[in-house]
Every structure is written in C-alpha cells, then in structure tokens.
C-alpha positions as CSV (number, residue, x, y, z in Angstrom):
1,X,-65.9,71.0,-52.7
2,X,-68.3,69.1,-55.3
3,X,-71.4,67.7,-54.6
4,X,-69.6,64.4,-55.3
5,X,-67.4,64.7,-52.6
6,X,-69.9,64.8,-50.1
7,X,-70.0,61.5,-48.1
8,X,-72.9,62.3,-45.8
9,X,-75.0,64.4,-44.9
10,X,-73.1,66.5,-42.7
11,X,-70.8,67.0,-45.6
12,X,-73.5,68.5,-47.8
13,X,-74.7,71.0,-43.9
14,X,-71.3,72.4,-44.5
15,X,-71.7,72.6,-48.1
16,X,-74.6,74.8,-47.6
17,X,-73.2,76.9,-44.3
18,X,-70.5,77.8,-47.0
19,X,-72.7,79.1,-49.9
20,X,-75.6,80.8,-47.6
21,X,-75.7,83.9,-45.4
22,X,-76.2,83.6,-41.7
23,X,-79.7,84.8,-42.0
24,X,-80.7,81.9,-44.0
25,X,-78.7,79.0,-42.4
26,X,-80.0,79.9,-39.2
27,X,-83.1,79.8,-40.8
28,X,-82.5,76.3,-41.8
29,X,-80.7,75.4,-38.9
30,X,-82.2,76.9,-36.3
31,X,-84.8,75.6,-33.3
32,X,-86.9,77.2,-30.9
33,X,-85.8,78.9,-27.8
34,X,-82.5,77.2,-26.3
35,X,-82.9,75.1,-28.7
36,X,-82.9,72.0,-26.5
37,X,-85.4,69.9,-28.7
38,X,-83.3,70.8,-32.0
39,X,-80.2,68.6,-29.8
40,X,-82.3,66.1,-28.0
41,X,-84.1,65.5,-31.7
42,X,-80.6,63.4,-32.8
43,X,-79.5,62.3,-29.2
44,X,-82.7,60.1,-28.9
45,X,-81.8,58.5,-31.7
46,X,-78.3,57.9,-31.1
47,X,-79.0,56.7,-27.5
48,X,-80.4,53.2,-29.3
49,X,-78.1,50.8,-30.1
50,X,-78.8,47.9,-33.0
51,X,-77.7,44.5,-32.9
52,X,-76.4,42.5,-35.7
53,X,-77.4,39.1,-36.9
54,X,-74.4,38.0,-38.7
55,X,-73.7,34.3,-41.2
56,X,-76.9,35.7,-43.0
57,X,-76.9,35.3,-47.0
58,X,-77.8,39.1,-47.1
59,X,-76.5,39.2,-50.8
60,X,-79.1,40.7,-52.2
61,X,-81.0,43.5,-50.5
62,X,-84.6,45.0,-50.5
63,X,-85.2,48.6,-49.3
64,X,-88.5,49.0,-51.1
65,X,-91.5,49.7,-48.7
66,X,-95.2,50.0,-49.0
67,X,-97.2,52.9,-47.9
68,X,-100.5,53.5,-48.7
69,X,-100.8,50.8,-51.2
70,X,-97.8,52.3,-53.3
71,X,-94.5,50.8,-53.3
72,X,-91.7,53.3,-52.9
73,X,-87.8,52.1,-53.6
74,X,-87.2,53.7,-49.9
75,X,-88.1,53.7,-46.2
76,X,-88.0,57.7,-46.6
77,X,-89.8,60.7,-48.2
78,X,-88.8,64.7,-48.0
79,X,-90.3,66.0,-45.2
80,X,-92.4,69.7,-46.0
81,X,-89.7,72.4,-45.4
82,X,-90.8,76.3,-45.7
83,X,-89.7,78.9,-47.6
84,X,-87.3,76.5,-50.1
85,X,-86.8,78.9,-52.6
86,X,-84.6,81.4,-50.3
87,X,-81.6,78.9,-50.2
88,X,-81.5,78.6,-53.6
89,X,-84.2,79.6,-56.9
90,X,-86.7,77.1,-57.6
91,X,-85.4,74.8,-54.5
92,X,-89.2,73.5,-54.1
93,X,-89.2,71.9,-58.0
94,X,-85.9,70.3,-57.2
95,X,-87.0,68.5,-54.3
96,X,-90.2,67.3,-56.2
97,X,-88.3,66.3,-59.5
98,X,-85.8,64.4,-57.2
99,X,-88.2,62.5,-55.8
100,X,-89.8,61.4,-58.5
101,X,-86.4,60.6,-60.1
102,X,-86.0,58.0,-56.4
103,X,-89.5,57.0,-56.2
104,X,-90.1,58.7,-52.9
105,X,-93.1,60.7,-51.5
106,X,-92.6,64.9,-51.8
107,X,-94.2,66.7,-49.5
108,X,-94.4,70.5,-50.5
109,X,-94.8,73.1,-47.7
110,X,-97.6,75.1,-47.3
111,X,-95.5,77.9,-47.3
112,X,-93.7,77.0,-50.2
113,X,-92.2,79.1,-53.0
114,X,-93.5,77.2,-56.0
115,X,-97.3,76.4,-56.5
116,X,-99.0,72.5,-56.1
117,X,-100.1,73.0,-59.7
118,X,-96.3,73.1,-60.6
119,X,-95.0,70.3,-58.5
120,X,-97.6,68.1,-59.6
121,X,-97.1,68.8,-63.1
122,X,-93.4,67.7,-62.2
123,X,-94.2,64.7,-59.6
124,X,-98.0,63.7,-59.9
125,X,-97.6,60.4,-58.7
126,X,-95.1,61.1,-55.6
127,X,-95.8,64.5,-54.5
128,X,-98.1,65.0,-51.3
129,X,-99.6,68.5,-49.9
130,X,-99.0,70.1,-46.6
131,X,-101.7,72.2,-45.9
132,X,-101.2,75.2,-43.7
133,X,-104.7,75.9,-42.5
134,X,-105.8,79.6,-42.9
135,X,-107.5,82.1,-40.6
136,X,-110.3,82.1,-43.4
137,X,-111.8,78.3,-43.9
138,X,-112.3,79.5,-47.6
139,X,-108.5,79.5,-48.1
140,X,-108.6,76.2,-46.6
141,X,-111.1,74.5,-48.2
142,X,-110.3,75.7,-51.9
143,X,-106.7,74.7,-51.1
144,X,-107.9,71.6,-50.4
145,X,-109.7,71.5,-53.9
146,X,-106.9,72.5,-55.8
147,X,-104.9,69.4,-54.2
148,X,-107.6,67.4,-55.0
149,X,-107.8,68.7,-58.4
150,X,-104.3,67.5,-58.6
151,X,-105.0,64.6,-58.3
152,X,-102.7,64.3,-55.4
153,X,-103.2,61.0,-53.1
154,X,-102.1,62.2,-49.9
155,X,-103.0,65.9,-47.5
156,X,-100.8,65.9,-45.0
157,X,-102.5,68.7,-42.1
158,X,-99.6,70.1,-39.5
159,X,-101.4,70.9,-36.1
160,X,-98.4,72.0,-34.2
161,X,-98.3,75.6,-34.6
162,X,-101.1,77.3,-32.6
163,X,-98.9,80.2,-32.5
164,X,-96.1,81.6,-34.1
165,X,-92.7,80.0,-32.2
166,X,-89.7,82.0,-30.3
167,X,-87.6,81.3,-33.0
168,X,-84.4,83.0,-31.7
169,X,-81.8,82.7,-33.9
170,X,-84.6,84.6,-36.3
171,X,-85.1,87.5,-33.8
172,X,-81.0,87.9,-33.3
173,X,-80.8,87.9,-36.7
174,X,-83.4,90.2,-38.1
175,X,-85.0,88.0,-40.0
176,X,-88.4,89.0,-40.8
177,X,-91.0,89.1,-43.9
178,X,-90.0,90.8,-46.5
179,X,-86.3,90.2,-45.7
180,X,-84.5,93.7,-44.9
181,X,-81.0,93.9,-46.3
182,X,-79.6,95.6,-43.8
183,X,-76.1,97.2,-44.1
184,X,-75.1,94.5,-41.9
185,X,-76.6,91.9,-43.6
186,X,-75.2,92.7,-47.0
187,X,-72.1,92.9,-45.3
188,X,-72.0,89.8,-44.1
189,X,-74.1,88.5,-47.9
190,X,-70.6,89.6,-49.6
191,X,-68.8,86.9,-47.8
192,X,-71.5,84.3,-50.0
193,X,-71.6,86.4,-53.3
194,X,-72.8,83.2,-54.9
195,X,-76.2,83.6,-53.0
196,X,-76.1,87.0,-53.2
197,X,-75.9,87.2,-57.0
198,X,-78.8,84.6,-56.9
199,X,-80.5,86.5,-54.6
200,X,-80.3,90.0,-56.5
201,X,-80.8,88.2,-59.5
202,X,-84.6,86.4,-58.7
203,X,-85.8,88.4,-55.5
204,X,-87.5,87.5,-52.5
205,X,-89.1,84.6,-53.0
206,X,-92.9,84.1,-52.2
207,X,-95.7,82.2,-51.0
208,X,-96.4,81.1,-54.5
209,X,-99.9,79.1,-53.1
210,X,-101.3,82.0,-51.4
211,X,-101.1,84.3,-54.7
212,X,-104.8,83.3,-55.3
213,X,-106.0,84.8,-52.4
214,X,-104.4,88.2,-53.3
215,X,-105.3,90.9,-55.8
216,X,-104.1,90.0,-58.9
217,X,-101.1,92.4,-59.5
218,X,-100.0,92.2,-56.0
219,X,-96.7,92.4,-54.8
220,X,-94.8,89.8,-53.4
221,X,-94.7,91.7,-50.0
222,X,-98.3,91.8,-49.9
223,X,-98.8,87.9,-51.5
224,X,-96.2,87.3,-48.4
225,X,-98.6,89.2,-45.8
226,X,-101.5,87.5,-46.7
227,X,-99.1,84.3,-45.6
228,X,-98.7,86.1,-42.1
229,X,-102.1,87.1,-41.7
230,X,-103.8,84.3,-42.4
231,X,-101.6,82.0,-40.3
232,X,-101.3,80.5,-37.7
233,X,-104.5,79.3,-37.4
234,X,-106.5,78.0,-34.5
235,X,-107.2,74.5,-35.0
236,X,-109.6,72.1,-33.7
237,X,-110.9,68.5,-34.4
238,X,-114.0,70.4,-35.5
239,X,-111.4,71.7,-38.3
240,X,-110.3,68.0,-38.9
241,X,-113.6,66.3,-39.3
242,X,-114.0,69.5,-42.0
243,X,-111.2,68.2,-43.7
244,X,-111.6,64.9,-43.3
245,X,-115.1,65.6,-45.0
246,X,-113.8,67.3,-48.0
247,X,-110.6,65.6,-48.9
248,X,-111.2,61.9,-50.4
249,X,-108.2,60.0,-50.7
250,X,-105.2,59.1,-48.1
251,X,-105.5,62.1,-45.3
252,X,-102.4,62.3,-42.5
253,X,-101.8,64.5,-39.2
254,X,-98.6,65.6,-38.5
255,X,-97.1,67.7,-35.2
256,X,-98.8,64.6,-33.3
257,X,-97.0,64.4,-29.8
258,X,-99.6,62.7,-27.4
259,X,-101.0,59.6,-27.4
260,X,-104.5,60.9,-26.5
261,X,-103.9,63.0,-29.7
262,X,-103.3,59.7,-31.7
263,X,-106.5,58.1,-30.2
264,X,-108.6,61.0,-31.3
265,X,-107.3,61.2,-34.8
266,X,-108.3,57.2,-35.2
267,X,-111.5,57.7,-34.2
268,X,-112.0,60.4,-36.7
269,X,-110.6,57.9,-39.5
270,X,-107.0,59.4,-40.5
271,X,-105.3,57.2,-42.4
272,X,-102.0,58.3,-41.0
273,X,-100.1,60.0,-37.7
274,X,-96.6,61.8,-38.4
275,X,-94.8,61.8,-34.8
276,X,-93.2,64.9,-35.0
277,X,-92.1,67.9,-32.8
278,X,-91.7,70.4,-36.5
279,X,-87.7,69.4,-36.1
280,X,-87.2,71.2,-33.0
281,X,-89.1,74.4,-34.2
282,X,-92.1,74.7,-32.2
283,X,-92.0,73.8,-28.2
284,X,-88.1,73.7,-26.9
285,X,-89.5,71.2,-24.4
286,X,-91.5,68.5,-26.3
287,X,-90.3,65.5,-26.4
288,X,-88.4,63.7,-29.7
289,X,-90.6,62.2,-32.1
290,X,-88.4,59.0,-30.5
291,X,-89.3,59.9,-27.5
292,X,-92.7,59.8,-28.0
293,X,-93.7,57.0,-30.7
294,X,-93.7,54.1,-28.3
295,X,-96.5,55.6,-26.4
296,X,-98.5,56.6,-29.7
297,X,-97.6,53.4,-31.1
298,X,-99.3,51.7,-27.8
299,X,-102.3,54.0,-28.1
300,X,-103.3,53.4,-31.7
301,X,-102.0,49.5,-32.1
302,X,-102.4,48.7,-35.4
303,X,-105.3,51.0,-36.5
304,X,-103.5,53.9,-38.5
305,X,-100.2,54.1,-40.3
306,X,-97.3,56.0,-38.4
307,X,-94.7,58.3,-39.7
308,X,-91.6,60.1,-38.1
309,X,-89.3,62.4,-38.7
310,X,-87.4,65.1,-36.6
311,X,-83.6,64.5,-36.2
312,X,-82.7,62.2,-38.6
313,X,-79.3,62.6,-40.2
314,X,-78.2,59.2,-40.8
315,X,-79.7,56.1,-42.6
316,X,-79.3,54.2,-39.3
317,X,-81.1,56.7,-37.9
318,X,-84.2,55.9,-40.3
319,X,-83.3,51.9,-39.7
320,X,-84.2,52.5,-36.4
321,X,-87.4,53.8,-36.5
322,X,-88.6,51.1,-38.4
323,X,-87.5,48.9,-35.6
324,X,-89.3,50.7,-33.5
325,X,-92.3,50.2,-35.3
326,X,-92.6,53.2,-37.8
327,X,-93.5,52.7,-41.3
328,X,-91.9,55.5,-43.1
329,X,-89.7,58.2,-42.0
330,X,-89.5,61.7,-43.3
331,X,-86.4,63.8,-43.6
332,X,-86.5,67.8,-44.0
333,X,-82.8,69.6,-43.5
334,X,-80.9,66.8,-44.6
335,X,-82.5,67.2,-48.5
336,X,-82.3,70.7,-48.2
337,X,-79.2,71.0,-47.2
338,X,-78.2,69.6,-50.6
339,X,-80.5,71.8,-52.3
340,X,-78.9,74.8,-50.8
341,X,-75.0,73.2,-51.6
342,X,-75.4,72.7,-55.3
343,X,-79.6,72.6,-56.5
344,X,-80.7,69.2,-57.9
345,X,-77.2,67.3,-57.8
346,X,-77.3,67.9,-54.4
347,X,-81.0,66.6,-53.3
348,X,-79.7,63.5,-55.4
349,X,-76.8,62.9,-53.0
350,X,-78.9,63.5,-50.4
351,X,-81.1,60.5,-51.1
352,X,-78.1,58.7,-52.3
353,X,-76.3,59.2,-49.0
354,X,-79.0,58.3,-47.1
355,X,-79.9,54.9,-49.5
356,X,-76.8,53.8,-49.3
357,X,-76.3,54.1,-45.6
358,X,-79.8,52.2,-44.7
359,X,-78.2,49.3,-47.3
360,X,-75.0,48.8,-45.5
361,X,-76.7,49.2,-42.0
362,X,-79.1,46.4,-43.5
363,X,-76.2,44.1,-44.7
364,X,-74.6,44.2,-41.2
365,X,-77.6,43.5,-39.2
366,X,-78.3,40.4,-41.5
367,X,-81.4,41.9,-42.8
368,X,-82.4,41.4,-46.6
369,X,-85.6,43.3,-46.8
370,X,-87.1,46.1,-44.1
371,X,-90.2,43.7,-43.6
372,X,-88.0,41.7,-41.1
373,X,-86.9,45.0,-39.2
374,X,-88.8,44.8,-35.6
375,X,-87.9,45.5,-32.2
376,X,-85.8,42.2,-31.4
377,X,-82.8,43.9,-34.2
378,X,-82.2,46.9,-30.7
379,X,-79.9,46.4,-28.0
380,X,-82.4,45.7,-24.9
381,X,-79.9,45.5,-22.7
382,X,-79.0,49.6,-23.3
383,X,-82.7,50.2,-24.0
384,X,-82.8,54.2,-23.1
385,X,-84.1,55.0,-20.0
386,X,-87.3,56.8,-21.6
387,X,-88.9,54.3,-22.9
C-alpha cells in the first residue's frame, strides 16, 4: 500500500504492523499491565460529542495557534516517543525535519536514538527536549546545558516513571536491552524482511544522548546500560526547583495526573502542565489525560499553560481538547506509526491526516479559527458521566 493511500491514521497503524516484527509493534503498541488505560485513553475521548453551528461563512479557515509566544500552523506537536530509531534508521531526524517542514513543536525523547545537537541542527526553531532525569544530577544538569546550548526554547521534564512499568506485552515477548534475536524471533523477523534487512544493515540502535556519559569507545550495549542504570530516577520537587534554577527559557512538566500536582508546579513557576498518563504506559489504572484535565484545569485557572496528549488518533480528537480548554495537544504513535510505514513520507501524512481532519471538523462546527473553540461547541446534554 503507499503512503499515499493512507487516509488516516489507522491506515498508516497497519502500515507499520505490516513492515515491523512483533517485538517492535508491541513495543509501539503496547500499554501497561491489562492494558486498560491504553483502551480507556481513546474511549474518553470518543464518549464527547461536538455540536455544530451551521449557516456560518466558514470559507476560510484558521488552524494556526499560539504557544509560548510562537505561532505554529497547528493545534498539535509530536509527542517524545523512545527508542525511534528501532522502527526504522534515523526515525528521530524524520520526526524533527517533519516538523519543521509543518511548523509544529518536536519533542525528542530522552531516550532517543539521535543526539539534541543533531535535531537541532535540523529543527532549531521547533524542536523541544525531554529530559529523562538521571540517577546522577551531573547527567542531568549537563543535559540540561547542552539543551540550553542549543538554543532550544522549551525542556519538557516527564515525572511519571518512578519505576520501571509492567510492560507486558515486553515481558511475553522478550524484549529486553540489547535486543536478543532469538531463533524465534528471527523466525518470526523473516515474515518482515524489509525491517530485518534494515535492521542487520544499521544495528541496534542506541541512546545516542547518553554516549557522553560513557567511555569513549564504548559499545552500544554498554552506552545502552548506562540508559538503564541511570534511570528511572527518583524525582522530587526539590529536583524541579533544580531545574527550574538552571534552565532559562519556557520549562514544562509532563506525566501530571493530579490537580494537587498542578497546584504545586504553579507555585514553583512552570510555564507549562502536559496532562498525560505516558499513553497508557505507566499505571493501567490512572485516569485519561480527558479524564483528568477538568479538574487540573479547575486547580490552576488561568496561571500556566496546559497540554494533552494520550489517545489521540483523530483530529476531532485534538478539536476536542481545545474545547475543553487545552491549548495544544501532543500526539506520539500516530507520527510514528508513519515513520515506521514508509520514513519521512509517512510522518508527512501523519500531520497531513491529522490537518486535514481538525479543518473539516472545523468547517462543520461553523468554526473559522480555534480561538472561538470553548466548551459551549460539546454536547452537554451527553456530557460523560466523569466529569
């Protein structure tokens, strides 16, 4: 099937089911546990109904958005997704070069396969840094310097992963750092020779950030176990006001769940809270980043800027969280998904898919620029029964 072909995003999932090997679509796919957060991630949001305004001159439409005093041609940005360069060589560079191609924020993984120095040679304007925060604050804070010596305007810290997850799919499949080709494995790899020719052809990919912190001829097993050992780190807001202290320009938590959470990090002078539950990945029974904005929203007012991602597959789905009051959404498998289907071509229909969907969804509600989007645009009368 080409890229082309793809109409939406579950097009391109297939797409990329097709090329990989179990082992790495469940990595992709997979949630924590039963992985009941991973399905109640895209129910909440298809549990809210929107409500068109119709005999509207909606002829010309806006999808342009500020954040952070820069204007993006998008309510959305690529969410930070791990270990890119697995489902296909030099995935991480794609994502950043695509984004810069839409105008949308990048966010590279702290466990991603390429360095910050590369992306922001490719994206310096659009590209964002997730920082991972290591068991050694030295890691930390010089990774913090070398965003900042980026010139990067936005850190992005994830607090949700105390401790490594129950990531079962990962455990059934024996999926593990550095990645064992089993007999098994191969056997099932020959069905994708595509990614296993790839795969042969560029080897395991690694932690191309940590390398620093290595000896200089190391492996990349041991660059890769440095990654292990030095995360998951304990966090506290002790940690944040560190970072807070040391990073200068726009600073953002993500993994926030609780509205006490929310509270704390204004006081401490973030400049942005990302609602999200890590797409499912972390705690089986959190609630959805739907779930939970209204209370976060309630708890911060107007003080900080709010983000969301987790679960969005559709650009209704991102339509609706800027009813509900979010001012930027994030999207993770859905770009990568077209990464893994056919490399850059396919982040571009990603974003194209999900740009052209948020346009139509605008045209029908009678909406010509996002700025009108608010609350009175969902169906109150089948308002879901958590909120």
């Amino acid at each position: 099937m080409k890229i082309e072909r793809a109409i939406n995003i579950e097009d391109l999932r297939r797409m990329a089911k097709r090329r990989l090997p179990r082992i790495a679509f469940d990595y992709i796919e997979g949630g924590v546990e039963d992985e009941r957060c991973l399905d109640r991630n895209e129910a909440s949001f298809s549990r809210y109904q929107l409500t068109p305004r119709y005999l509207v001159d909606v002829a010309k439409r806006d999808q342009s958005i500020m954040l952070f005093d820069r204007k993006y041609d998008s309510p959305f940005g690529i969410a930070p997704t791990g270990l890119a360069g697995l489902f296909r060589a030099g995935a991480d560079l794609m994502l950043a070069r695509a984004a810069a191609a839409a105008n949308l924020p990048f966010v590279m993984s702290g466990a991603s396969t390429a360095t910050v120095e590369a992306a922001a040679a490719i994206a310096p304007s659009n590209t964002w840094y997730q920082l991972y925060a290591a068991r050694d604050p030295k890691i930390s804070e010089d990774m913090i310097r070398r965003a900042r010596d980026c010139a990067l305007p936005t850190l992005v810290v994830t607090v949700d992963i105390p401790v490594n997850s129950k990531r079962e799919r990962n455990l059934r499949n024996g999926f593990g750092l550095p990645l064992k080709l089993t007999p098994s494995i191969i056997a099932e790899a020959l069905t994708h020779p595509k990614w296993l020719v790839e795969y042969f052809r560029h080897g395991m990919p690694r932690f191309e950030n940590w390398a620093p912190y290595s000896d200089k001829n190391s492996t990349t097993g041991a660059i890769n176990l440095i990654f292990g050992k030095q995360t998951p780190a304990t966090l506290t807001w002790i940690e944040i006001e560190k970072f807070r202290q040391w990073w200068p320009r726009k600073l953002v938590l993500k993994g926030i769940l609780h509205p006490g959470d929310a509270a704390k990090a204004v006081q401490l002078e973030v400049d942005g809270i990302w609602v999200s539950n890590h797409g499912g990945r972390q705690l089986d029974r959190a609630p959805s980043s739907v779930e939970a904005f209204p209370a976060i929203q309630a708890a911060v007012g107007g003080k900080t800027t709010l983000m969301l991602d987790s679960g969005v597959r559709r650009g209704s789905d991102i339509v609706t969280a800027l009813c509900l009051g979010a001012q930027f959404v994030f999207v993770g498998r859905a770009t990568l998904y077209g990464a893994a289907a056919a490399g850059l071509p396919g982040v571009h229909r990603a974003i194209d898919i999900l740009r052209d969907e948020i346009d139509r969804v605008m045209a029908q509600l009678g909406c010509a620029s996002l700025q009108q989007l608010d609350r009175s645009y969902l169906a109150h009368n089948l308002a879901p029964a958590f909120e």
